[in-house]
C-alpha positions in Angstrom: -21.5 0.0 9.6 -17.9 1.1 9.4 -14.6 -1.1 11.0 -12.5 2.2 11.3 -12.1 5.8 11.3 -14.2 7.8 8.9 -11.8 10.6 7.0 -14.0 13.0 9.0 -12.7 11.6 12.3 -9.2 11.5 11.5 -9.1 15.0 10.5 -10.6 15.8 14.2 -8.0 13.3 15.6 -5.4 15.3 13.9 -6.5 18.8 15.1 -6.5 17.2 19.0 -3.0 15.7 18.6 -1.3 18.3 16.5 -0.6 15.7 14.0 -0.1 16.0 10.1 -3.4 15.4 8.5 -1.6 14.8 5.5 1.2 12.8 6.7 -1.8 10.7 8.2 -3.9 9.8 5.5 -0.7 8.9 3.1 0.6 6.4 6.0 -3.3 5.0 6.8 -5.8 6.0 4.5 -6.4 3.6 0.8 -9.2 1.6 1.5 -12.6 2.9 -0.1 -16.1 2.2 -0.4 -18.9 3.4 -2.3 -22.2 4.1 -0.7 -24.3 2.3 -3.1 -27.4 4.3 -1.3 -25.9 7.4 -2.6 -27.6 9.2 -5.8 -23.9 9.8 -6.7 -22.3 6.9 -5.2 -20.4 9.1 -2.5 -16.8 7.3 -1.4 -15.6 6.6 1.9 -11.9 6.2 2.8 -11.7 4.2 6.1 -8.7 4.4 8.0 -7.0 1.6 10.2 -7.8 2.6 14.0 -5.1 0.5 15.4 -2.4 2.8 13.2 -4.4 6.0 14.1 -4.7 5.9 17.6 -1.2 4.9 17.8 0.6 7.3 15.4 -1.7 10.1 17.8 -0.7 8.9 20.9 2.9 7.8 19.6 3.2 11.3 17.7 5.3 9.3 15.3 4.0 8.2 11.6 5.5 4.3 11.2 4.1 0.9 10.3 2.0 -0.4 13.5 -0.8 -2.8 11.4 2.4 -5.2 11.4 1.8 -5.4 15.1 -1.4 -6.7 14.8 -1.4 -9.2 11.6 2.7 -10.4 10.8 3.8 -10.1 7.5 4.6 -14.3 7.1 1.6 -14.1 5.2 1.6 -11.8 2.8 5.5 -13.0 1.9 4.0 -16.6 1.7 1.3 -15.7 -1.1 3.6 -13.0 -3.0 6.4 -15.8 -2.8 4.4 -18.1 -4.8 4.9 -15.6 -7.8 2.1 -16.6 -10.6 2.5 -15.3 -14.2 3.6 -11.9 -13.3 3.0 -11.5 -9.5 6.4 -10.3 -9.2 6.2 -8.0 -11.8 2.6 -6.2 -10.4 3.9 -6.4 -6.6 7.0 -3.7 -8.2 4.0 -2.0 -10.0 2.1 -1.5 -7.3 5.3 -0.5 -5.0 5.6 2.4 -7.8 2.5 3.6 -7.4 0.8 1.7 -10.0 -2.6 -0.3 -10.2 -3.1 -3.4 -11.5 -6.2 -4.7 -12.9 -7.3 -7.9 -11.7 -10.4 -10.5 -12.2 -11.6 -11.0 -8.8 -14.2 -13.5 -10.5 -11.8 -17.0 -10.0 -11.1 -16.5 -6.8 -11.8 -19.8 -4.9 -13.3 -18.2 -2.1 -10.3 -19.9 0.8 -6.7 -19.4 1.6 -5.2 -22.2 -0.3 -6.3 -22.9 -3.8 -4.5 -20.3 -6.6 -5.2 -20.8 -10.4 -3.0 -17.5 -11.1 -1.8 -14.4 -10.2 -5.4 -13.1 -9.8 -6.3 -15.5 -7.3 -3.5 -14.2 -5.4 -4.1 -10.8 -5.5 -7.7 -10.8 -4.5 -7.0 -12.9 -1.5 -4.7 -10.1 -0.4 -7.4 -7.6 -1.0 -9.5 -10.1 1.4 -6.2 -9.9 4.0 -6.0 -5.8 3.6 -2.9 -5.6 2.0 -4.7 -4.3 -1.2 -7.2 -1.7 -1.9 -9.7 -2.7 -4.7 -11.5 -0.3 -6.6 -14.6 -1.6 -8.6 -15.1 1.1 -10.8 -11.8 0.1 -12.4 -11.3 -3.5 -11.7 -8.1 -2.5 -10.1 -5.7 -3.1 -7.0 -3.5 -0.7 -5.3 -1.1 -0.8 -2.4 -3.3 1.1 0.1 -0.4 3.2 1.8 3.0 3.9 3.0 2.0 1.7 6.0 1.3 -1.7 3.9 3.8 -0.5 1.4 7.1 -1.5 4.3 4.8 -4.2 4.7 5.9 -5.7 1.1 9.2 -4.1 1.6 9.9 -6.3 4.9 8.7 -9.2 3.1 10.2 -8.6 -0.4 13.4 -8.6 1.5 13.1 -11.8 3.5 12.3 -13.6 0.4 15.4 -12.7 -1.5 13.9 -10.0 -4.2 17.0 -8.1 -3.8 16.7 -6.0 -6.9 13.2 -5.2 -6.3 14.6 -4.0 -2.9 17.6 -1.7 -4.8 15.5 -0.1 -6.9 12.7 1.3 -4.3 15.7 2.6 -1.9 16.9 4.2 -5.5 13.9 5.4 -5.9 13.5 6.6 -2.3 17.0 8.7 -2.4 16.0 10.1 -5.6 12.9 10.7 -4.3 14.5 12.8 -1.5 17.4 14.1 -3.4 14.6 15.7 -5.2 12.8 17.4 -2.4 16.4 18.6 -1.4 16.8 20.3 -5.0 20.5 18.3 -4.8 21.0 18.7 -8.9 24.3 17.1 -8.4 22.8 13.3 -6.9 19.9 13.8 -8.7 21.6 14.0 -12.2 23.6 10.6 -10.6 20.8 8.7 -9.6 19.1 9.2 -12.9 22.3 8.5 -15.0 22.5 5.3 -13.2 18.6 4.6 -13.5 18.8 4.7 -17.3 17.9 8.4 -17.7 14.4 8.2 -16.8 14.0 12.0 -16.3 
């Protein structure tokens, strides 16, 4: 029993509406799940059908889960900041994975021991993608990722905020071979190139 679109299914999505397949799966694709009946334990992205269906019949990749669940919550829980939250949200918003113990969670919405508490309630919410293999959490895609954006900015993280648009125009300063703003934004980054 699946609650979205197979990877399989997108792909034919993407063929009917002319859309990026790509493009798609980096804005809606990130959550997994192993077929444990599977010799090989065969993985199975699963992508949000809300954000499908409307990217295809919008034609334009953009955030439309917020439409459907409203960001208040996940700025509550990251707000609460336990030993290090802060610091693993900006990990994640890299690209990172954090390893978690999904063990002391509480099983409910209000009672948080640590940072791990919080994190594996926001697997529970879908703003996380968990991998067992690894004990890890991820940000699933570019779709969640404004998601924390929107609400790392209403709560007054401005420096987190500074350096992912840094990182974006480097990003894209990069794609546009620009040498000049490249060599600028790196300077000013520390010289991480």
């Amino acid at each position: 029993m699946y609650f979205g679109f197979t990877e399989e299914e997108v792909k034919w999505l993407c063929e009917k509406y002319s859309m990026n397949f790509e493009e798609t799966k980096a804005w809606y694709d990130g959550y997994h799940f192993t077929l444990q009946c599977a010799d090989n334990g065969e993985s199975i992205s699963i992508y949000s059908p809300k954000s499908v269906v409307e990217a295809m019949m919008r034609r334009s990749f953009r955030p439309y889960w917020n439409q459907t669940e409203s960001y208040e919550a996940l700025k509550v829980y990251i707000r609460i900041n336990f030993d290090g939250l802060k610091d693993a949200v900006i990990m994640m918003l890299a690209g990172g994975s954090v390893r978690i113990n999904t063990g002391t969670f509480a099983n409910d919405m209000t009672t948080f021991c640590g940072k791990d508490d919080v994190l594996t309630l926001l697997i529970h919410l879908g703003y996380l993608s968990y991998n067992y293999s690894t004990g890890t959490v991820t940000i699933p895609n570019k779709e969640v990722s404004q998601e924390y954006i929107n609400a790392i900015r209403s709560i007054g993280w401005m420096e987190v905020i500074r350096s992912v648009e840094e990182s974006q125009n480097l990003l894209q300063s990069l794609w546009k071979m620009d040498a000049q703003v490249v060599a600028k934004l790196n300077v000013r980054r520390g010289g991480l190139l």
